[in-house]
Every structure is written in structure tokens, then in C-alpha cells.
C-alpha positions as CSV (number, residue, x, y, z in Angstrom):
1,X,2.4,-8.3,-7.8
2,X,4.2,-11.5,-8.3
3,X,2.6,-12.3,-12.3
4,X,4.3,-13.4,-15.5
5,X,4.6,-10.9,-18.2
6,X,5.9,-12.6,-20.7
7,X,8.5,-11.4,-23.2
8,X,8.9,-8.5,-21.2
9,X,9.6,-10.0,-18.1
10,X,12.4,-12.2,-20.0
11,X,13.9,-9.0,-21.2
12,X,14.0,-7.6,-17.5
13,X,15.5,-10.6,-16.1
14,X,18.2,-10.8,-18.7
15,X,18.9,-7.2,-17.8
16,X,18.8,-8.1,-14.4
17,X,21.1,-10.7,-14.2
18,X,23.8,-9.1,-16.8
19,X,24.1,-5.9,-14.7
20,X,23.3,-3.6,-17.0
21,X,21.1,-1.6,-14.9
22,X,23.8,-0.5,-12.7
23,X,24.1,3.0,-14.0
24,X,21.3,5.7,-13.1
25,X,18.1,5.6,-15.0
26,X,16.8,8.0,-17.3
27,X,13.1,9.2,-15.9
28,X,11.7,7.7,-18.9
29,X,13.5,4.1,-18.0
30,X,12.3,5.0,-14.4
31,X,8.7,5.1,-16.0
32,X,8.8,2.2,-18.4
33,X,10.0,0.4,-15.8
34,X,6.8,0.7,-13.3
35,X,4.8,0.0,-16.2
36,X,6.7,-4.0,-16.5
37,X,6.5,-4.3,-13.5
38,X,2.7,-3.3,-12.6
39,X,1.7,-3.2,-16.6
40,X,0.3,-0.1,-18.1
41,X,-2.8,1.0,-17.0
42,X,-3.1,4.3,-18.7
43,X,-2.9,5.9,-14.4
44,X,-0.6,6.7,-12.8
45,X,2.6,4.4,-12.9
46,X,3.1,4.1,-9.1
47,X,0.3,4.8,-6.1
48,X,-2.4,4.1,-8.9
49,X,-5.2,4.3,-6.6
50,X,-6.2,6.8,-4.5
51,X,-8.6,9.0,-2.6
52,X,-8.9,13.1,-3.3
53,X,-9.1,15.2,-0.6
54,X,-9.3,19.0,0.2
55,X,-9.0,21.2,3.5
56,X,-6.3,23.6,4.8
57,X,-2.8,24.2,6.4
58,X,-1.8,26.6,9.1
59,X,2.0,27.0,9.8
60,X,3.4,26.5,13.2
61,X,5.9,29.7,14.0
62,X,8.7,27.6,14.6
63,X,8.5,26.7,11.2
64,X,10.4,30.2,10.4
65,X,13.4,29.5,12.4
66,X,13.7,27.2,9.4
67,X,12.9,29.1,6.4
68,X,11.5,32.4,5.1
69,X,9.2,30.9,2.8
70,X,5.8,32.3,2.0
71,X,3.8,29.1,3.3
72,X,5.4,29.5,7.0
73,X,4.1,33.5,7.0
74,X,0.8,32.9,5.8
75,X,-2.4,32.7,6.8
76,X,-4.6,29.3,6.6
77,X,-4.1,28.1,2.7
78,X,-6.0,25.7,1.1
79,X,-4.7,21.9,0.0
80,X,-5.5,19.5,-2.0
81,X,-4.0,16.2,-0.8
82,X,-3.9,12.3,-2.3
83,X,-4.0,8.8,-0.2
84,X,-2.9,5.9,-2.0
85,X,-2.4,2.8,-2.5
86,X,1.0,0.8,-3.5
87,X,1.7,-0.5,-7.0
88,X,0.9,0.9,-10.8
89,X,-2.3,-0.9,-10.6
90,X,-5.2,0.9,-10.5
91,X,-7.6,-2.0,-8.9
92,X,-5.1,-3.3,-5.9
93,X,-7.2,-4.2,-3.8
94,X,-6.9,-1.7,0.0
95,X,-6.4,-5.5,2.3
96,X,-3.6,-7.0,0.7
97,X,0.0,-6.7,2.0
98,X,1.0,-5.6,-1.5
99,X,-0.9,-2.4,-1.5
100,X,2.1,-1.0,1.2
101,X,3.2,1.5,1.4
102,X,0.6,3.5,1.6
103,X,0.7,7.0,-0.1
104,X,-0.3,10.6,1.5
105,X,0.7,13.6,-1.0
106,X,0.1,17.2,-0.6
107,X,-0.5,20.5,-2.2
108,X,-0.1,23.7,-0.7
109,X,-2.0,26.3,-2.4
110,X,0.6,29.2,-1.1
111,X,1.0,32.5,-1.9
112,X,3.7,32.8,-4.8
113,X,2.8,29.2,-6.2
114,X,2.2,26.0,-5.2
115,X,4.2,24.0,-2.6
116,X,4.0,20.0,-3.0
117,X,5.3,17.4,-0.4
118,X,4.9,13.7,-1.5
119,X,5.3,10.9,1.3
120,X,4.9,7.4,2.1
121,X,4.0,5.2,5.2
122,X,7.6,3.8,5.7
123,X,10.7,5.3,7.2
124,X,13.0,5.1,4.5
125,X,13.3,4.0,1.0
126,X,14.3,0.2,0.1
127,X,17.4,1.2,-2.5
128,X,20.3,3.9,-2.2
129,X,19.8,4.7,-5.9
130,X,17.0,5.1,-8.1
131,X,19.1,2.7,-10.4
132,X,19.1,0.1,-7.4
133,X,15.1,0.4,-7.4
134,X,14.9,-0.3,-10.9
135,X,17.0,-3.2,-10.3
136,X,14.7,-4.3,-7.5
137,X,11.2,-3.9,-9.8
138,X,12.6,-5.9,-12.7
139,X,13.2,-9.0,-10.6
140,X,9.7,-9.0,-9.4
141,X,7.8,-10.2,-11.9
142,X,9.9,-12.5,-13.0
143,X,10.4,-14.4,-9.7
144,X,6.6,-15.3,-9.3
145,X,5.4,-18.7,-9.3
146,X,7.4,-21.1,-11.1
147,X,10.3,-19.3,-11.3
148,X,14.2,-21.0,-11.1
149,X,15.4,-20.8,-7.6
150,X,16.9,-18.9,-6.1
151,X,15.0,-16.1,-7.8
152,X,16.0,-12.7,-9.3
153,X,14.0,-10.9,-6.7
154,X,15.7,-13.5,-3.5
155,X,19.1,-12.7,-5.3
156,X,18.6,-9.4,-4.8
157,X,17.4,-8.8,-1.3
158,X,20.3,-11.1,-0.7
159,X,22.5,-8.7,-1.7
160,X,20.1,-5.9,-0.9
161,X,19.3,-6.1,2.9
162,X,17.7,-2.8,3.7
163,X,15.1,-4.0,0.6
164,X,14.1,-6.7,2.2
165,X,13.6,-5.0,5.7
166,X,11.5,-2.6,3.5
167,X,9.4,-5.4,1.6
168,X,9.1,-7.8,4.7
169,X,8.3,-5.3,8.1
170,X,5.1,-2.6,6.3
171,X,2.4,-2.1,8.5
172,X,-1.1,-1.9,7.4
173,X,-3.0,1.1,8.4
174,X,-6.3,1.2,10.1
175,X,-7.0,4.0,8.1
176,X,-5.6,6.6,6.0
177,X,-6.1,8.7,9.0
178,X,-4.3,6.8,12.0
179,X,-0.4,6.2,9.7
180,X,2.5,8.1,10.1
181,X,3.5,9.2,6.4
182,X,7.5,10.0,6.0
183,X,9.5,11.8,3.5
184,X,12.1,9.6,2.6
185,X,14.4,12.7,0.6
186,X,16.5,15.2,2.2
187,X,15.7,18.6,1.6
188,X,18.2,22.0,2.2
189,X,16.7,24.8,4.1
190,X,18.0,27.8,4.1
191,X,17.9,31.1,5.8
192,X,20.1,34.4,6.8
193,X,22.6,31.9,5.9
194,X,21.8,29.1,8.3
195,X,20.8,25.5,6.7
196,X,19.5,22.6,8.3
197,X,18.8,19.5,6.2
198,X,15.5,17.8,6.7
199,X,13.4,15.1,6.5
200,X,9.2,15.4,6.3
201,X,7.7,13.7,8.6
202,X,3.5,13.7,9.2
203,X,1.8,12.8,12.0
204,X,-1.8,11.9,12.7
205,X,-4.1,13.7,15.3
206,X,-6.0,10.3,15.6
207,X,-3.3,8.5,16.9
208,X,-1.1,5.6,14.4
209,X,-3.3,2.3,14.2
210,X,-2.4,-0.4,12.0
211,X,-3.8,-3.8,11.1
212,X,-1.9,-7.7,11.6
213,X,-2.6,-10.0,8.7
214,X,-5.5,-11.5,9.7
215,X,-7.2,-8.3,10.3
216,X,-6.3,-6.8,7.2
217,X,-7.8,-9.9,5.2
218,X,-11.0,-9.4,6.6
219,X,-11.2,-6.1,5.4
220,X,-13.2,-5.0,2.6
221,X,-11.3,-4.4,-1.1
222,X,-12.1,-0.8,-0.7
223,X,-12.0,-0.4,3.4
224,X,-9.4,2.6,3.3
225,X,-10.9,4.6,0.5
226,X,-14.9,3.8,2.3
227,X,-12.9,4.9,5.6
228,X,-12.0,8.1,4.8
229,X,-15.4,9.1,3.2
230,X,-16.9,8.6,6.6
231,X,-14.5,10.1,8.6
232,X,-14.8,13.2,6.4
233,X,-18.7,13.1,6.9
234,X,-18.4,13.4,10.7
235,X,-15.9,15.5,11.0
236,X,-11.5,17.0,10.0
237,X,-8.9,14.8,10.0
238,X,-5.8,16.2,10.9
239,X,-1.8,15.7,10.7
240,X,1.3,17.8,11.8
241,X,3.8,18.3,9.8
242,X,7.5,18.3,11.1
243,X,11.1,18.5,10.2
244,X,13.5,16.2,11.0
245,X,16.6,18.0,11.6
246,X,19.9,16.1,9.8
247,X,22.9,15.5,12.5
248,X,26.3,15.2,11.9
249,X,27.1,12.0,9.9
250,X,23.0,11.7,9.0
251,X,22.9,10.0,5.1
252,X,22.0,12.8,3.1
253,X,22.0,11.4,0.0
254,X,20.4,7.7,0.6
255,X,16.9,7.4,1.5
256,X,17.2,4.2,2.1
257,X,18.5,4.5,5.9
258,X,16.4,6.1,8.0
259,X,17.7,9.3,10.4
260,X,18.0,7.8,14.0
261,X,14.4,8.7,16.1
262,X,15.8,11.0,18.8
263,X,17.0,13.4,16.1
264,X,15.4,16.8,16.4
265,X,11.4,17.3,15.5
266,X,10.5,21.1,13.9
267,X,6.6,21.6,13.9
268,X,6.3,23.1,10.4
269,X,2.4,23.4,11.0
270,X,-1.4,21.3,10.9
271,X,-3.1,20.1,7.8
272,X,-6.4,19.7,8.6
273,X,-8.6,17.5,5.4
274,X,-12.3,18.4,5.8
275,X,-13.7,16.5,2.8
276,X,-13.5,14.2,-0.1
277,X,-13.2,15.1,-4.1
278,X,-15.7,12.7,-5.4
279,X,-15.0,13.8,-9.3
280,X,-12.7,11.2,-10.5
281,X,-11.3,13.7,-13.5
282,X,-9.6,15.7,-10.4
283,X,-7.4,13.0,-9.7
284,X,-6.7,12.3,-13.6
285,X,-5.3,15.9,-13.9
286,X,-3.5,16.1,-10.8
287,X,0.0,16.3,-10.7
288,X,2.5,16.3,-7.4
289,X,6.5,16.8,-7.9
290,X,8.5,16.0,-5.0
291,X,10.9,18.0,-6.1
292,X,7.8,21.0,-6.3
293,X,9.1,23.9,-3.7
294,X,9.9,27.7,-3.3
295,X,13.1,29.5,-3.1
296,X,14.9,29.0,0.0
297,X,14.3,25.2,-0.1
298,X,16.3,22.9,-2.6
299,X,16.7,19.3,-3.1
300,X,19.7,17.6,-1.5
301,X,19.4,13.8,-2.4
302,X,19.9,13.4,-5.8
303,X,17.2,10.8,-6.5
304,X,14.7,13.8,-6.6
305,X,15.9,15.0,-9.8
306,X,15.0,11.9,-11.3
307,X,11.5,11.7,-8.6
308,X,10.6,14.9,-10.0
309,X,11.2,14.5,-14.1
310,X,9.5,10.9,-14.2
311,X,6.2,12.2,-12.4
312,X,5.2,14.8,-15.7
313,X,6.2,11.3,-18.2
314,X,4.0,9.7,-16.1
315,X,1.6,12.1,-15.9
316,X,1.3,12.6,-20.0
317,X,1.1,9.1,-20.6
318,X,-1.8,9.0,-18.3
319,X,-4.1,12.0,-20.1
């Protein structure tokens, strides 16, 4: 992740160190920005690669003491659901730290219109702010090898503690199928009048497994996407999906702290994956928006709005 780009990399660390990136990106900075840092692939400009995957979701009835929505009322619907790798670059290899977090995004084919949930395997977000993250990918590649000391990137998780939690602690799954995926947005649900504020949170039947660093090394380039191939061939894998439920004094609005672990858990219902989308145009054309939901659910941290207009910019660039 750490490489030299060149002029570009001199124009982000000039940036960097001037301040100037203190005020909230546009989605097309946003955009731009994942391409200097990872360089521009023509894919995707974050969670290049990934695995398709198709299968169903039935909702749990507790899951309408939430909201009204069509997808809680329904019968089984069909998804189509992503597992990714970190990073813009389309070739990371599946056994390197770099390639965390991993990335497990979902469509809900419900009745009305599609539903989308997008998650990651971390508990929170590294930056506040989307303009804090930008911040955070321009002084990576400019604090690779060779760089001045103390680096743009060490001068920020200086300053930035909860970033360097996030870039220091990832655990690397077993499999796509044995990590715990979390939403790291809040999201308003509302019915009769009553709203809770939530967190997504998903949850593997097979149990969370994950990897130290020499195990990981030893793995194959491709171990997580050759993984889940097999495991679809013998047979579903599963995840429930919960709500965390928001307390008083719970951070709304920053991702980047993560709602204490005794807080309230609302089954919202099982996706269950039963096999693998081998036609690689499928994931060309797909598109997820975090921000992609039904009446009677709404965004409450701002950073979706920016989430959800960068993902189509990203998405045309890519076609």
C-alpha cells in the first residue's frame, strides 16, 4: 500500500501538511482520492476485489418492532451479496495484512425496490469525518519507504489515535464465512412514531475464526475467494443480521467509536448465500449504496451522504 506515486503523491503531501483538506470533501475528491492512493485501476476505487454471491433473506419478526418496511413482512427474497478485499487494487493479494478490512455487501431484492446494506469486518470507522479519512489516505503513500521522518501518515495517527487502533488491531478472517461484518453508520428507524437509531451488525452461523500473521502468510494469494467456492459447493453459508440499538449519549454521528457491546441486539433476520456468481461482468455492473433503503429508514450520520454520491462516480468511471 505503502508505494511512491510520484508527482501525485507530492501534491497530496503538500496538501496534507498545509491543512487544506480540513473541510468536507466533495464525492468526486472522495473518489480521486482512493484512486492516489491505490492508483486507478478502472474497478472499483475501494474493496476492488471481490467474490459474487447469491442466496436469500428471511426476516426475523422482531424485526417489525423496529420498522414497517416491506423487507421485515415478506416472504424469503432473494440477494445478491459482495466479499471483498481492502484497498482500490484489484490484485491485493487475500494473505496480506493490507487487504483488511474485509468487505461483505448486500442486496435485498424486496418488494417495492431494492434494499442495500454495505459493511466491513471492523467495529468502527478509523476517522470522524470523511474529510479526516481523506486526510488519512493522502499520507499513505507518501510515507512509504524512504520517506522524511516522522512521516505524514505517523503524524497523523499521532494526532489521530482511533486511526491507528483501526490500522494496527484488524483481524484476518479464516474465511469470508467465519468474520463478523459491522456497519459502521447510524441509521434512523422509524415507526408509529417510535425511533431507535441503529447500527448493522452481521453474524456468522459458522462461528468467527481468524488467522495470526504467520498463518495468514502461508495462505494462498487467492485463499478467501478459493474458500468460499468450496464452501458454497458443499453446502449455505449463513449470517444473522441485527440491530444495534443506540443508548443515550451513543455517537450518532462518528463512526469512528464504536457503540459499547452490551448495548441492545434486534435480530432483523438470516441471509443464507447458497452459491457463487462465476460471470465476472456481474460484479462490473453491480452497484451497492449505503445510503440505498426504503421509507421509514433514513440516514443519521452524515458521512453517508457523501458514502452514497461517491459509489455511482466510482461506479461510472469503472464501466
Amino acid at each position: 500500500m505503502n508505494r511512491n506515486i510520484g508527482m501525485a503523491g507530492v501534491a497530496a503531501a503538500f496538501f496534507f501538511a498545509s491543512g487544506a483538506m480540513a473541510a468536507e470533501p466533495t464525492p468526486q475528491q472522495m473518489v480521486d482520492t482512493l484512486h492516489t492512493t491505490f492508483g486507478d485501476h478502472h474497478s472499483r476505487a475501494v474493496h476492488a476485489k471481490g467474490t459474487i454471491v447469491e442466496g436469500s433473506f428471511t426476516a426475523n419478526p422482531a424485526a417489525r418492532s423496529l420498522s414497517a418496511v416491506a423487507l421485515f413482512s415478506a416472504a424469503k427474497v432473494p440477494v445478491t451479496a459482495r466479499f471483498s478485499d481492502f484497498t482500490g487494487i484489484p490484485t491485493i493479494p487475500d494473505n496480506v495484512g493490507d487487504a483488511n478490512p474485509r468487505g461483505f455487501a448486500v442486496k435485498f431484492k424486496a418488494p417495492g425496490g431494492d434494499f442495500d446494506i454495505v459493511t466491513h469486518s471492523f467495529n468502527g470507522f478509523p476517522t470522524k469525518t470523511s474529510g479526516e479519512f481523506r486526510e488519512l489516505l493522502l499520507a499513505i503513500p507518501v510515507s512509504g519507504e524512504g520517506a522524511v521522518k516522522p512521516t505524514a501518515l505517523e503524524k497523523f495517527l499521532a494526532a489521530h489515535p482511533i486511526a491507528k487502533t483501526f490500522l494496527t488491531t484488524q483481524k484476518s478472517p479464516e474465511s469470508f464465512a467465519t468474520s463478523a461484518y459491522f456497519g459502521v453508520n447510524a441509521f434512523k428507524y422509524t415507526k408509529a412514531g417510535s425511533a431507535s437509531f441503529v447500527r448493522y451488525r452481521l453474524v456468522p452461523a459458522a462461528g468467527e475464526h481468524y488467522l495470526d500473521a504467520a498463518a495468514l502468510a502461508a495462505k494462498s494469494a487467492n485463499f478467501l475467494q478459493d474458500d468460499i467456492v468450496q464452501r458454497l459447493a458443499k453446502g449455505p453459508v449463513s449470517f444473522d443480521w441485527f440491530a444495534q440499538i443506540a443508548a443515550k449519549g451513543d455517537a450518532i454521528d462518528d463512526p469512528s467509536v464504536a457503540w459499547p457491546g452490551g448495548r441492545k441486539l434486534v435480530k432483523l433476520g438470516t441471509i443464507t448465500l447458497t452459491k457463487v456468481v462465476a460471470d465476472t461482468g456481474t460484479d462490473h455492473q453491480l452497484l451497492f449504496l449505503p445510503a440505498n433503503m426504503p421509507d421509514g429508514i433514513e440516514a443519521a450520520d452524515p458521512m453517508l451522504g457523501i458514502r452514497n454520491n461517491a459509489y455511482p462516480i466510482s461506479f461510472s468511471h469503472r464501466q
